[in-house]
Residue, then its C-alpha position, 0 to 999 in steps of 0.5 A: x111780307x115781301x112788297x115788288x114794285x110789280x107783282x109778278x106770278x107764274x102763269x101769268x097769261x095775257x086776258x087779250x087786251x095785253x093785261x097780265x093776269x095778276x094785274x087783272x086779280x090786283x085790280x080786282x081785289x082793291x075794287x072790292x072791300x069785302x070777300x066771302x070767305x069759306x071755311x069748313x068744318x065737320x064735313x060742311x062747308x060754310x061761307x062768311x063774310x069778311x072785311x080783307x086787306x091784301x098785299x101788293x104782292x098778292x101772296x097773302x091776305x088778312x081779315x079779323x073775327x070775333x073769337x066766340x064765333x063758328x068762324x073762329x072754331x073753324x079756322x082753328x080746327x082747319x087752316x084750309x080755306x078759300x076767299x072769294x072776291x067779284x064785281x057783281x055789285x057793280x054790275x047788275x043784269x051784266x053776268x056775263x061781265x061779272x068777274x070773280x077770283x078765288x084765292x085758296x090757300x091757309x089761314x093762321x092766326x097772328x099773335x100780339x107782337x111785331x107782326x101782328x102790327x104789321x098785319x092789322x095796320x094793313x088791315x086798318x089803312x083799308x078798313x080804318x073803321x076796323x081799327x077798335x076791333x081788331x085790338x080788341x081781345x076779343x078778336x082774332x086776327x088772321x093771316x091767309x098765305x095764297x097759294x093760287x087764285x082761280x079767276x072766272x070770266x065771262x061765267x065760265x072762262x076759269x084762268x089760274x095764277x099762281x103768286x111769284x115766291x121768293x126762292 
């Protein structure tokens, strides 16, 4: 896990206050504890709510599941998958002020060693009530590698951003 002092991306235009879009989708994602993370699995999609950590370079993202949940089957069988993070919560008959970022890309499971360490203590400095259930046998911890956010605006202005990579 890669961690510059800025984040930085490709395409990363200004919003017209002089903000560049991954610090608008930085700020974004640590306003918000949970995401909806969808998956998708014999031609249906599904949505569930998950508990996220992100990283401050923006390039990956990590929750936990339960292992005996349709969740876990989905994402073993597909590693496709989509995390949507918004404000709405915070801003109630205010939609044209509501934003929303979709971050796509693959999700893997982390196995017991070294790095699933570092991802759950990532998780559980955000989400320390987490802490007894991502160590949990039962749970499976998983990792998202970003590969573009789509942020949306005003309900319908959609701006992408890609994470910076190292070369």
């Amino acid at each position: 896990m890669r961690v510059p002092d800025e984040i930085a991306g490709t395409a990363a235009p200004e919003d017209g206050s002089g903000e560049d879009l991954g610090r608008i989708i930085r700020r974004l994602v640590d306003g918000q504890l949970y995401g909806v993370l969808c998956t998708q699995g014999q031609g249906q999609p599904y949505g569930s709510l998950v508990a996220y950590a992100m990283t401050p370079d923006l390039e990956s993202a990590v929750f936990a599941t339960q292992k005996a949940t349709r969740k876990y089957r989905l994402l073993s069988e597909c590693a496709h998958v989509a995390l949507v993070i918004d404000n709405r919560s915070a801003l109630p008959g205010q939609l044209m002020d509501v934003e929303a970022v979709t971050a796509t890309g693959r999700a893997h499971e982390v196995a017991t060693g070294p790095e699933f360490e570092q991802w759950s203590h990532l998780l559980t400095d955000r989400h320390p009530y987490l802490n007894t259930f991502v160590r949990s046998a039962s749970c499976g911890l998983f990792r998202i590698d970003i590969l573009r956010f789509f942020h949306v605006t005003r309900f319908q202005e959609v701006r992408q951003w890609v994470p910076a990579r190292p070369a």
